[in-house]
N, C-alpha and C positions, 0 to 999 in steps of 0.2 A: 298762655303766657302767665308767668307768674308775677303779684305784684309789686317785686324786687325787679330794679332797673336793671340789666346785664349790659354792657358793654364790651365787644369782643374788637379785639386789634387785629389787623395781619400786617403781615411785613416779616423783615426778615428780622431773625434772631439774633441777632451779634454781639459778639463779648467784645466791649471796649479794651485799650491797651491804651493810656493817656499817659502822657509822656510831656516834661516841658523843655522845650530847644530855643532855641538863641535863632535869630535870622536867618544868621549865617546859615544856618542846618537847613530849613527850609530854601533854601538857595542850589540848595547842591544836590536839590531832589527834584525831578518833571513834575510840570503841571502846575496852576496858579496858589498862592496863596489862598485861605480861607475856601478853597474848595474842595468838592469831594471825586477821587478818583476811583476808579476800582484797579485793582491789580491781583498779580496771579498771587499762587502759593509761595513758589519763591521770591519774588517780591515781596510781599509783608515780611517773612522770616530776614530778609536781608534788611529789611526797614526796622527791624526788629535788635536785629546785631548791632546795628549803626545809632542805637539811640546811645546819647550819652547818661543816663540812668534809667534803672529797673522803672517800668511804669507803672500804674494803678492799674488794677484790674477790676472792673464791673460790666455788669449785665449793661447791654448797649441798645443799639438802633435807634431809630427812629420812633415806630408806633412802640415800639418796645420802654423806651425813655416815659411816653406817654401811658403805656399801660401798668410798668412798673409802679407809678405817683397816683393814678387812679385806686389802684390795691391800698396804698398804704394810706390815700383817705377814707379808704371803707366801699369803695363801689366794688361793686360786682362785679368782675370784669375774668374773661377768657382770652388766650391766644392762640389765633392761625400763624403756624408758619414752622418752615424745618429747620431742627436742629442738628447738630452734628453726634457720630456718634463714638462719643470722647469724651473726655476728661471735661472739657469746656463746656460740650452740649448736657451735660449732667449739672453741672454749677448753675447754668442758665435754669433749667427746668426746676431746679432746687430752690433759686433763691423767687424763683416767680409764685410756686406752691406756697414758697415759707410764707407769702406776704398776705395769704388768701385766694390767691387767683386761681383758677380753674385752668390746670397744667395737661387735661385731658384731649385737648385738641390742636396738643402741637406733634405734628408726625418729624420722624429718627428717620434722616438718611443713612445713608454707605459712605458716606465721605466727613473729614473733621467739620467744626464750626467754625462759622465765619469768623471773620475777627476784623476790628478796626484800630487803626492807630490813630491817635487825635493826639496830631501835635500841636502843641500851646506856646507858643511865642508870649513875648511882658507885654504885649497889649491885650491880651488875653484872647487873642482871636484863635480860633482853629482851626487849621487844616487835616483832612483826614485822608488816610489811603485804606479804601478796605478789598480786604477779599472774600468774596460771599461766602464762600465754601456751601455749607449743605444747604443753605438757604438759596441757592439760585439751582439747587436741583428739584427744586417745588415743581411740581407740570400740571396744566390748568385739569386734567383727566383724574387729578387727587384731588381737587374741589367740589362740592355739591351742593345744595343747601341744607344737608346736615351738618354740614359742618357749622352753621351759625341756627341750629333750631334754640328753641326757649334764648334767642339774644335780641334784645329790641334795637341796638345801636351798630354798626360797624364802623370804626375808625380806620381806617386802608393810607398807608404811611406812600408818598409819592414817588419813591423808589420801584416800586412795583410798575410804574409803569414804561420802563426800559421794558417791559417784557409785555407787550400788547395783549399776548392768548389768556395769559395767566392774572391781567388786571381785568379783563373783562368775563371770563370764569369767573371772579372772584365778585365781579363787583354783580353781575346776573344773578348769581348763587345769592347773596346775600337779599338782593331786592324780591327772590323768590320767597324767603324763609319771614320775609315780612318784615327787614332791619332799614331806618334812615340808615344815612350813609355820610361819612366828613373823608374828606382828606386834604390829608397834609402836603404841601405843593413841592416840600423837601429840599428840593434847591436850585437855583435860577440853570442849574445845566438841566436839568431833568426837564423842566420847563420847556428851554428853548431844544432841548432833541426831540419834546415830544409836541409840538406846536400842532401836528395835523391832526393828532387825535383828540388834544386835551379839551378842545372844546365842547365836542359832542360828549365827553363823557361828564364834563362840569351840568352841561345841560340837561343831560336825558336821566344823569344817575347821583350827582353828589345834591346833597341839602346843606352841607355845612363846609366852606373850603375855609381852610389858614393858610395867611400866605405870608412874610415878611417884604417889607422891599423890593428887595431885590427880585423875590418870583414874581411878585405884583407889575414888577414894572416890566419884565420879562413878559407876561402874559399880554399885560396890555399895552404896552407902549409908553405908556405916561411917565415921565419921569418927573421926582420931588411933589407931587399933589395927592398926598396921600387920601385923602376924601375923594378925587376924581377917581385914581384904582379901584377904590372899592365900590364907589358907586358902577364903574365899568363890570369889574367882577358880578357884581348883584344881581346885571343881566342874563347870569348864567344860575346863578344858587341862589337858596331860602335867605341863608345868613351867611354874611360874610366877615370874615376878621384878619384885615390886614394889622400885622405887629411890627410896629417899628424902633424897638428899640427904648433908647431913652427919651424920645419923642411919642412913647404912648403906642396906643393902638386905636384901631376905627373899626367899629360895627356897622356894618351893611343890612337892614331889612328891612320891610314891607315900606319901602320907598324912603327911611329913614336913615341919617349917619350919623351916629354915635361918637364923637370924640371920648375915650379913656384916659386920665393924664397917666403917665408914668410911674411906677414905685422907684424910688431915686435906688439904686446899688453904691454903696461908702464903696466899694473899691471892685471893678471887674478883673477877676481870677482868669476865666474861663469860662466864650458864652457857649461848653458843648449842652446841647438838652435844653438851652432857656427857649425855645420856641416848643417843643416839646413837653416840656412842663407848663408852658404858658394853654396847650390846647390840651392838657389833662386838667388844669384849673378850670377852665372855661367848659369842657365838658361834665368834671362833676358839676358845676351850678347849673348849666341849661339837663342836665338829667334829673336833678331835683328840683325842677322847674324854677329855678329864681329868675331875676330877668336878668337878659342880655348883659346890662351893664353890671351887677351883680357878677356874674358866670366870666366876664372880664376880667373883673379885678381880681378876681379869684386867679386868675391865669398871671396878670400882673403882679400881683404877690410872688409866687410861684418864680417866675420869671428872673423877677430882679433876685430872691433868693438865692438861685442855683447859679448863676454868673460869678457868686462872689465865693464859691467853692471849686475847689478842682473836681470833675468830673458831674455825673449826672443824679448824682444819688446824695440828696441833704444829710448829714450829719444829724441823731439823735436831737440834740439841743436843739439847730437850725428848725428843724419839722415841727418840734414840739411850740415854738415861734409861730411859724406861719400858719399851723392850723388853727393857731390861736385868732392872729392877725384876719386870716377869712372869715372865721367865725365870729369873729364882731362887724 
């Protein structure tokens, strides 16, 4: 191991397509607000037709969201996961390279790239429909523990574990090659589909879970006691960090709860990527060892930053802000 921290992400690859609609739009389309669906290929392109303006385009996902903002603070960071092989899956791998990251361990399917549409309603919430494309043609028999040698961290985005063979190839792989392990709990559906598994695997394989609310309360039952979830959660991980918003976040360890107050946001745009930014702050500080509440606010910074921008990637001025704001 070298004594440069690496942090490696998997999850799937996705180019965002953010888009802002009126209610109404979200009304006239299956499935709840502020959730996430999947759908096929012609469904996105027809979701696509149907917007009322061109959207924004940027590098997406989940651990993606997360691994993108770790680069551009300076960590070392890799990604597992497949791209498409197209126009999209080439922008993705370009703009991860541009940032620093080590673009050698993401495998090129036979099929385009995924893509997500993250529609933004005026309260800034999002709903998204994605279609994985080459990213759910990953299969656990492409995983090994080379693929995470010389990484001391893996970040594994909660999405992955729709797919049982290929979370636990992924998450076995990685505890063989010698990596802690976090993941991100992604969203209270992924949660309640995957209730029979997620235990044993919080228990036997993650050290660090992020959860917001709504997974939190999914997982465990509790509802509005944000201290009681994570202490529940705690029972299963090292550290835990439920995020709740403008109510802060809570640290879960070695039998201790950490209240974080909130970074107040002047105006919520759109919160896509604020929990995903929130666990790329909190990971660069616990990678450089600061402490917990440290490596929070760091997330909390992060967090209320990206809300008050459309999409998941801060604007030049905003970054050059918050890495100030962490750094003090």
């Amino acid at each position: 191991m070298s004594s440069v921290f690496t942090i490696i992400g998997v999850g799937s690859p996705i180019v965002d397509a953010i888009a802002q609609v009126d209610n109404s739009f979200i009304d006239q389309i299956e499935g709840d607000k502020g959730g996430m669906v999947l759908v096929d290929d012609a469904g996105i392109h027809a979701l696509l037709d149907a917007l009322p303006e061109q959207p924004v385009k940027a590098p997406g996902g989940s651990a993606g969201n997360t691994l993108f903002t770790l680069a551009r603070m300076g960590s070392q960071t890799c990604f597992l996961g497949k791209t498409g092989n197209c126009s999209q899956g080439e922008f993705y791998r370009q703009q991860f390279t541009q940032l620093g990251g080590d673009g050698t361990r993401f495998k090129i399917g036979d099929v385009p790239n995924g893509q997500c549409v993250s529609l933004v309603t005026p309260d800034g919430e999002r709903t998204m429909r994605t279609n994985l494309g080459a990213a759910m043609t990953l299969a656990p028999e492409e995983i090994s523990a080379a693929d995470f040698a010389g990484c001391n961290h893996a970040h594994i985005e909660g999405y992955l574990l729709f797919n049982e063979a290929l979370m636990m190839r992924v998450l076995e792989s990685a505890k063989e090659a010698g990596c802690s392990i976090s993941l991100d709990l992604a969203s209270f559906e992924v949660v309640n589909a995957t209730s029979e598994i997620l235990p044993e695997i919080l228990r036997n394989y993650v050290d660090i879970v992020f959860a917001n609310e709504e997974e939190a309360e999914a997982f465990t039952g509790i509802a509005d006691d944000y201290p009681a979830m994570a202490k529940k959660l705690a029972e299963y991980c090292d550290i835990v960090a439920v995020k709740v918003g403008a109510h802060g976040s809570y640290i879960a360890h070695a039998g201790t709860i950490t209240k974080i107050e909130p970074m107040h946001a002047a105006k919520v745009v759109d919160t896509t990527g604020a929990g995903d930014l929130w666990a790329a702050g909190f990971l660069h500080g616990w990678s450089q060892q600061h402490s917990l509440f440290q490596a929070a606010q760091a997330g909390s910074i992060l967090g209320a930053a990206v809300v008050q921008v459309q999409g998941s990637v801060l604007p030049p001025h905003v970054w050059d802000d918050v890495m100030s704001a962490i750094q003090a």
